[in-house]
C-alpha positions in Angstrom: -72.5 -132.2 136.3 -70.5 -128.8 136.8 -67.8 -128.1 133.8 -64.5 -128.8 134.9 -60.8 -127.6 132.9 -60.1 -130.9 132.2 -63.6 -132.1 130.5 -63.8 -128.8 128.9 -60.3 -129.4 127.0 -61.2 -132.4 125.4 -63.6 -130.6 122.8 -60.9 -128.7 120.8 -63.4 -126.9 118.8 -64.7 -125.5 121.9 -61.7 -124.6 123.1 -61.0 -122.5 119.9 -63.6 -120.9 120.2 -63.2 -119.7 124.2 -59.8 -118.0 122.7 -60.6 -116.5 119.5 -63.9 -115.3 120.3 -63.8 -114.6 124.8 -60.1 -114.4 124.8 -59.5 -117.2 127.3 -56.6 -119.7 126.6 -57.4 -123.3 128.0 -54.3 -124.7 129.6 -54.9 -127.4 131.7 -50.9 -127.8 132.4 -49.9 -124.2 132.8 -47.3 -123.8 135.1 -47.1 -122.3 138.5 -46.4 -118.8 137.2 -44.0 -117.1 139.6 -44.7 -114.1 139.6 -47.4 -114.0 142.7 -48.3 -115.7 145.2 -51.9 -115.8 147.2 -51.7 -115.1 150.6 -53.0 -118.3 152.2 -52.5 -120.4 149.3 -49.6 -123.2 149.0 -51.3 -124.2 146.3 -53.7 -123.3 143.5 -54.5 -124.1 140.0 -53.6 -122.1 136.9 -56.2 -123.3 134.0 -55.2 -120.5 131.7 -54.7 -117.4 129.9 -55.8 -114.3 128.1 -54.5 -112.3 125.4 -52.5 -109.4 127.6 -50.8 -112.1 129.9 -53.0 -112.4 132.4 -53.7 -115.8 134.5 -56.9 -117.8 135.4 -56.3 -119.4 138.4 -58.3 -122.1 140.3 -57.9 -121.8 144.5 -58.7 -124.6 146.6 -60.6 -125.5 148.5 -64.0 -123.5 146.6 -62.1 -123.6 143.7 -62.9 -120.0 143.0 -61.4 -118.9 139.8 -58.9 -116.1 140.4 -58.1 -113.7 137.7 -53.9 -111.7 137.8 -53.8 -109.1 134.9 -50.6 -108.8 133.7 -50.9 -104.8 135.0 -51.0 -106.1 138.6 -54.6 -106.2 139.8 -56.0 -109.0 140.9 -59.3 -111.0 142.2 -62.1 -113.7 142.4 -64.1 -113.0 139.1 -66.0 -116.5 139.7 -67.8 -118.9 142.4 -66.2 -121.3 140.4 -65.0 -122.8 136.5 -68.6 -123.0 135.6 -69.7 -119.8 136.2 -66.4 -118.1 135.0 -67.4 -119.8 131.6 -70.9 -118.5 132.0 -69.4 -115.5 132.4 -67.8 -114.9 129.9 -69.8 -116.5 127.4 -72.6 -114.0 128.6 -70.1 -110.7 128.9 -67.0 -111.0 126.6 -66.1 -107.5 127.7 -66.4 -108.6 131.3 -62.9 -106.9 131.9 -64.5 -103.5 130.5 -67.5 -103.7 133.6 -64.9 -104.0 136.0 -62.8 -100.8 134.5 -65.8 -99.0 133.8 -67.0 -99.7 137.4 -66.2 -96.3 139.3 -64.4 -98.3 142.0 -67.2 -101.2 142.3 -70.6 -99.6 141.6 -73.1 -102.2 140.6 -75.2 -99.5 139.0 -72.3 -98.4 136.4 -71.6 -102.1 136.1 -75.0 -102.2 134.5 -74.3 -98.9 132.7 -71.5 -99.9 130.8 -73.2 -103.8 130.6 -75.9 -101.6 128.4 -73.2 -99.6 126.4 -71.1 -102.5 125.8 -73.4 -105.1 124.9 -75.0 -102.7 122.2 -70.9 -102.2 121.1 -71.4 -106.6 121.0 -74.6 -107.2 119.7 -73.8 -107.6 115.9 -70.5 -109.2 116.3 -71.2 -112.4 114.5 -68.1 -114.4 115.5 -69.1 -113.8 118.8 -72.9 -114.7 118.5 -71.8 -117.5 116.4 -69.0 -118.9 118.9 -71.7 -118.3 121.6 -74.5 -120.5 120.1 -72.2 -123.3 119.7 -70.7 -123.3 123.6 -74.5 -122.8 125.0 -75.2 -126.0 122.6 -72.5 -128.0 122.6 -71.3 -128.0 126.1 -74.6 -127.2 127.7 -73.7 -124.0 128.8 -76.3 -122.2 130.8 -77.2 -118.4 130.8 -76.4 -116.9 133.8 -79.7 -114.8 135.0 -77.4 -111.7 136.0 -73.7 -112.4 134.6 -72.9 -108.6 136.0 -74.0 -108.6 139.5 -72.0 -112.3 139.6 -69.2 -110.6 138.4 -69.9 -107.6 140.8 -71.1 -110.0 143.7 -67.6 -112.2 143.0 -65.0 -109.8 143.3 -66.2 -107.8 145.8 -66.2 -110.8 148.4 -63.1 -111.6 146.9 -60.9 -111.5 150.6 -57.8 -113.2 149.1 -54.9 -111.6 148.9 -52.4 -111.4 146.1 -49.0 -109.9 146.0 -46.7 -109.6 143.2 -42.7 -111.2 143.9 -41.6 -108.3 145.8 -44.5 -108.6 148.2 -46.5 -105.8 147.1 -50.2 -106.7 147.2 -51.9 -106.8 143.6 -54.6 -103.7 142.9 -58.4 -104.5 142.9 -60.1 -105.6 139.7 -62.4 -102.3 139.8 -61.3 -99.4 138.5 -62.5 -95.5 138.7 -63.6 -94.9 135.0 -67.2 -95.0 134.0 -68.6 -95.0 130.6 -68.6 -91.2 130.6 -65.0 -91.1 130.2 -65.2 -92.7 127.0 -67.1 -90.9 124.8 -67.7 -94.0 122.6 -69.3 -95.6 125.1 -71.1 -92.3 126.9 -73.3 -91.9 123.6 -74.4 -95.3 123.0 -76.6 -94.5 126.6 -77.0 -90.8 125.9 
């Protein structure tokens, strides 16, 4: 059976851990935020939160999840709730593909996948917080968490515009890892 919000917030420990350790706050009653709208959409489903104010958003009928940053960009990062767990579960520093992207390029996707991960590896809350998830809620892992996330958001067609009507920026951004030299000598 797919993982849904709602079955998901009934383990609390499980919950925790999705916010301290993948920075994604559960909330099953959030709101209607206000502060966009999807083009097409009367209605839709906010399931959450992260850290920097951005929203998690179910839209109908698919149920796609739908991620708004709080700096105005905006986009599918799931087929739906399951995979977006999957996700990231898999890639914690999903956002961090998407900027390190150079405007959507699946090949520095992987790049940065390769830098980042080695940046992840050892963190044992993570690892930890992982284990338990995979176990406990019977998580799968996803056989190619980046090209999902690639794949997701750039089908995303919807459209979403911030209260004065402008439309929200795309979820890629221009950087690659070599613009971080952090992350540029992890690969060499």
């Amino acid at each position: 059976m797919p993982l849904s919000p709602d079955a998901l917030a009934v383990d609390v420990e499980a919950v925790e851990r999705l916010c301290w350790s993948f920075d994604f706050r559960l909330e099953t009653d959030l709101d209607q935020t206000g502060w966009f709208t999807v083009d097409g959409a009367k209605a839709f489903r906010p399931i959450g939160r992260d850290g920097a104010g951005g929203v998690f958003a179910l839209l109908p009928p698919a149920q796609h999840v739908l991620y708004v940053s709080s700096e105005g960009q905006a986009g599918v990062v799931a087929a739906d709730f399951d995979e977006f767990i999957q996700l990231i579960v898999a890639c914690p520093y999903w956002q961090d593909l998407l900027k390190y992207s150079a405007g959507g390029s699946l090949d520095e996707m992987r790049r940065a996948a390769t830098a980042l991960h080695s940046a992840f590896d050892d963190d044992d809350d993570i690892n930890e917080a992982r284990d338990y998830l995979i176990s406990k809620i019977r998580l799968t892992r996803p056989p190619d968490p980046v090209a999902a996330l690639h794949r997701a958001v750039s089908a995303s067609a919807v459209a979403v515009r911030a209260p004065d009507g402008e439309p929200c920026a795309t979820l890629f951004n221009d950087f690659t890892i070599d613009d971080n030299p952090m992350l540029r000598d992890v690969v060499g």
